[in-house]
SEFI-823206 format. One record per residue: residue in one letter; y, x, z of N, C-alpha, C in turn. Coordinates in pm, whole numbers, padded with zeros to 5 digits, always signed. Each point is the difference from the previous one (the first is absolute). Example, Ala and Ser with C-alpha at 12.3 -4.5 7.8 and 13.67 -1.06 7.14 Angstrom:
A-00569+01319+00780+00119-00089+00000+00120+00090+00000S+00105-00035-00072+00119+00082+00006+00109-00077+00073
END
This chain:
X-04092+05124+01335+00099+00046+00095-00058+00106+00092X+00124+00078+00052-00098+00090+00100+00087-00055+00134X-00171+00084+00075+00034-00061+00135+00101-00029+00095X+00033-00061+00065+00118+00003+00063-00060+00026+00125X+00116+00115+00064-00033+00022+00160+00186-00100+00102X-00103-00007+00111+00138-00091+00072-00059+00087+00135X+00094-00128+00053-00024+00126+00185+00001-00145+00088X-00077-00026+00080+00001-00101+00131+00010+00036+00128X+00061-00048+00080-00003+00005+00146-00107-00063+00065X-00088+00100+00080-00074-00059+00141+00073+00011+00093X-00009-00091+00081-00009-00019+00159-00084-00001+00089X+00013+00161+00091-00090-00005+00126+00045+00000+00116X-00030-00124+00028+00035-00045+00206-00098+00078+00055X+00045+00083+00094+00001+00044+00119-00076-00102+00118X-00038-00098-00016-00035-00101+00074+00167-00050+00060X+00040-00035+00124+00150-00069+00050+00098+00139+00003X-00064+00087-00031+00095+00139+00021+00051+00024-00152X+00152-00033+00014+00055+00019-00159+00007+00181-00028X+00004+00053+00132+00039+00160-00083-00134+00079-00017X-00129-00070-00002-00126+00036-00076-00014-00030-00122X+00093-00095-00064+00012-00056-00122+00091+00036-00126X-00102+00021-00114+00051+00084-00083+00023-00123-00130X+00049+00041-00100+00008-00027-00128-00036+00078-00120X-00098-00001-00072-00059+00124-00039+00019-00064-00165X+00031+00067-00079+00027-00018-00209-00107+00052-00051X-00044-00110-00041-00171+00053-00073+00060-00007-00167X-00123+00009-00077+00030-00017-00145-00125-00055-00081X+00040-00067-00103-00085-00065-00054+00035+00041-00127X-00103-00066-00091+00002+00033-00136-00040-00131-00037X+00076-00072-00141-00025-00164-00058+00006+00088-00138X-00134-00023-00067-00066+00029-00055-00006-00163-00137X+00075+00014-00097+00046-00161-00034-00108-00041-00150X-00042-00085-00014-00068-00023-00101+00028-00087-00091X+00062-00066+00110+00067-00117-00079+00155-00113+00030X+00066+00049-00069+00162-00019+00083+00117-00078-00129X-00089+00033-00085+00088-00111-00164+00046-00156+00066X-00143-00043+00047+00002-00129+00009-00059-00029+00067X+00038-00147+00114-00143-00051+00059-00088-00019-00017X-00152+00002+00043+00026+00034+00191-00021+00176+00003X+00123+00039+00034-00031+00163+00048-00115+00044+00020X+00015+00149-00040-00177+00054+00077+00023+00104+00021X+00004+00079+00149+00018+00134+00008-00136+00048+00089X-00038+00116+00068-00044+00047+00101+00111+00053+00061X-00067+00054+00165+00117+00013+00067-00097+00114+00101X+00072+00131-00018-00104+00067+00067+00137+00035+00118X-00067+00017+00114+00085+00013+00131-00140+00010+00119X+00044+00104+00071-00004-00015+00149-00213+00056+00022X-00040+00061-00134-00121+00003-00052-00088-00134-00034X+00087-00090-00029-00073-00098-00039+00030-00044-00150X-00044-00077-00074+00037+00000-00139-00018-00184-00020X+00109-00072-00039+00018-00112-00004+00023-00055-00125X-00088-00114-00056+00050-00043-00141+00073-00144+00000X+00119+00042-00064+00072-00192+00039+00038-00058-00159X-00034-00082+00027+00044-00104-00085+00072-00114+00040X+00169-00021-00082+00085-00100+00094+00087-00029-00122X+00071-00110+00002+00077-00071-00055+00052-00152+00061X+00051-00079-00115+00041-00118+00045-00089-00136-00019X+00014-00077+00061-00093-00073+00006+00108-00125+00014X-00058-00125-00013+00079-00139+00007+00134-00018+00086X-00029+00047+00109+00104-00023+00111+00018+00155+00120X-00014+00111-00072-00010+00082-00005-00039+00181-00016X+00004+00068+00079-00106+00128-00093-00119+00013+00108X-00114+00097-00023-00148-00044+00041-00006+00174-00033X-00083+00010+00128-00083+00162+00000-00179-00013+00025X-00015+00041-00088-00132+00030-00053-00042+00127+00038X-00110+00036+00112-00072+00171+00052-00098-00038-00072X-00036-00026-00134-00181-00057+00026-00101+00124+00032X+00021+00138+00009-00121+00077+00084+00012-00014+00126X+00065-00081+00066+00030+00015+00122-00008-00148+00037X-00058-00116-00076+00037-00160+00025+00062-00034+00075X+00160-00007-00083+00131+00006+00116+00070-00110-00089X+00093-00089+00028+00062-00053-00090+00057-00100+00093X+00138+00045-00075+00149-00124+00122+00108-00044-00124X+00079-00007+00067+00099-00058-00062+00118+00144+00033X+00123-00019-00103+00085+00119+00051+00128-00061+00013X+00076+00053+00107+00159+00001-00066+00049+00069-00126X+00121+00023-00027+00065+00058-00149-00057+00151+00066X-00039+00071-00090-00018+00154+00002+00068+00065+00085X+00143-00021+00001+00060+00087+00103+00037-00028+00166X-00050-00139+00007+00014-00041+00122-00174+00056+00116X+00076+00142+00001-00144+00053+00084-00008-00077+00138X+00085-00038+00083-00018-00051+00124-00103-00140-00030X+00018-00076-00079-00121-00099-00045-00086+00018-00024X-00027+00069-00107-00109+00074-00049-00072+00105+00100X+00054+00038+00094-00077+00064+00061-00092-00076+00103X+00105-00089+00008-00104-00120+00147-00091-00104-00096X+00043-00041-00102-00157-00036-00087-00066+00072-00002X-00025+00153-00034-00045+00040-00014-00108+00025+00126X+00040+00011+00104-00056+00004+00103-00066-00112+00079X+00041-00162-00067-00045-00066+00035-00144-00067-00056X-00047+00109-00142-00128-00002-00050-00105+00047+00070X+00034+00100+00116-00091+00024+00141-00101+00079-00055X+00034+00078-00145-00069+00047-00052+00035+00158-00015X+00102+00043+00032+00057+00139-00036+00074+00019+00130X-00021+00135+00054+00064+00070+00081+00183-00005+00021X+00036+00048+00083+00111+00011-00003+00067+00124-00122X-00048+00104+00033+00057+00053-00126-00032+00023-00123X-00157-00068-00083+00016-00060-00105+00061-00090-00031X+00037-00108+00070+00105-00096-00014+00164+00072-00074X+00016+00043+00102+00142+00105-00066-00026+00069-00064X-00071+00081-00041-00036+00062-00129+00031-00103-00150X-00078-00091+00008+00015-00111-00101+00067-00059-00024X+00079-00031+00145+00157-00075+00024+00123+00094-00098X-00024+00126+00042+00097+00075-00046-00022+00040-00162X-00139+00006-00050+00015+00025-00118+00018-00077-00058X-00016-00181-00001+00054-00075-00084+00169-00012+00032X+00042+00045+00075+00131-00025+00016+00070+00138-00098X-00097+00078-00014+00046+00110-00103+00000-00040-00120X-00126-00109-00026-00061-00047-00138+00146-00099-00017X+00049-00050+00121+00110-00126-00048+00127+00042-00062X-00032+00143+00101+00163+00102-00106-00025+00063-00049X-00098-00026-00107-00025+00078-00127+00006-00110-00112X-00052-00089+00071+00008-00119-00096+00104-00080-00035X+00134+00028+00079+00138-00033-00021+00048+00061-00092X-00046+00120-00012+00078+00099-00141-00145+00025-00175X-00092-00105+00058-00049+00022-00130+00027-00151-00072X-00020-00101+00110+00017-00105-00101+00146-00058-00020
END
């Protein structure tokens, strides 16, 4: 497959002053290796960082795998980014906007994966 590019939103507070605060559309690239079948395997390049995930379903639900990054949670369904983004953040392991970077490209990976399988 070739790469797929998507687009994410950052958020920058101003500190308590909302009209210092912007919303800025970055872009990423999901780079897919493996998308036939579980457990997925893409990279995920965004934000100058380059991320390798591995995720699928698991017993009682789906599971994200960073292993260059020894990261690993549990997920909501692909497209539910508001979950996925606060797991994601609750691994205390990734920034705020690698978090959304990753958030957003599997939520790209989830609507891609509605029209292949």
């Amino acid at each position: 497959m070739e790469p797929i590019l998507y687009w994410y939103p950052v958020y920058y507070l101003n500190g308590e002053e909302p009209y210092g605060s912007a919303v800025v559309r970055k872009s990423g690239r999901i780079i897919p290796f493996q998308l036939k079948k579980e457990p997925y395997e893409v990279d995920v390049e965004a934000g100058g960082n380059s991320f390798h995930l591995v995720f699928g379903h698991k017993t009682d639900g789906l599971f994200l795998c960073v292993p260059d990054r020894n990261i690993g949670c549990e997920l909501s369904e692909l497209l539910n980014r508001d979950q996925n983004m606060n797991l994601l953040m609750d691994t205390e392991c990734l920034g705020y906007e690698d978090a959304a970077a990753i958030t957003w490209a599997l939520y790209s990976i989830g609507s891609l994966l509605r029209f292949i399988h």
